[in-house]
C-alpha positions in Angstrom: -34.1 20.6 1.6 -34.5 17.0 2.5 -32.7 16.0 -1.0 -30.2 18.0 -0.5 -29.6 17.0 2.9 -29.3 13.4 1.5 -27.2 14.1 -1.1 -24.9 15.7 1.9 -25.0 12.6 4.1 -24.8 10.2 1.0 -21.4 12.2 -0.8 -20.0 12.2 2.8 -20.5 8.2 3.2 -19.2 7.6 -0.9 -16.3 9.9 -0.2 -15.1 8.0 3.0 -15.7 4.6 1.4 -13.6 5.8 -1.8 -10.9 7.2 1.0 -10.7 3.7 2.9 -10.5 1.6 -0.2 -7.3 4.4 -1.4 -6.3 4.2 2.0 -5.8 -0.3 1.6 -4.7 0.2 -1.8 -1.4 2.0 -0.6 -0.9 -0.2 1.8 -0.9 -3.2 0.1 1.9 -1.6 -2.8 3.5 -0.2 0.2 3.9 -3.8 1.7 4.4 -5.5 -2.1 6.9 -2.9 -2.3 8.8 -3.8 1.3 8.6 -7.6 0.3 10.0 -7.2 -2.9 13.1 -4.5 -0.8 13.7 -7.8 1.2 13.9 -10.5 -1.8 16.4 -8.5 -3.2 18.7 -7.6 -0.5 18.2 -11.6 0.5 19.5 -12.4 -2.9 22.2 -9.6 -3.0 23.2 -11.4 0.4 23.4 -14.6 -1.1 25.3 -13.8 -3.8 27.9 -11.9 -1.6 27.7 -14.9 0.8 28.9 -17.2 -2.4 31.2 -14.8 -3.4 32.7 -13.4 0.0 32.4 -10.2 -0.1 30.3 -8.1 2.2 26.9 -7.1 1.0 
């Protein structure tokens, strides 16, 4: 009883730890992602700024 109880409470802690880490993972490719959205329209804007036409 006690080592399954345990193994309850442990899976339960590993399980949330593995959901947090997921959790930071997508939001750093989320915010890679957004910064990389931004460099490109910057340069699209640049170039249509050099070339006058509207972006």
């Amino acid at each position: 009883m006690a080592a399954s109880l345990e193994f309850i409470v442990n899976g339960a802690r590993e399980a949330h730890k593995k959901d947090v880490a997921k959790e930071l993972e997508e939001l750093e490719e989320k915010k890679r992602k957004e910064a990389e959205l931004r460099r490109n329209q910057a340069a699209r804007k640049n170039v249509a700024t050099r070339t006058r036409r509207t972006p």
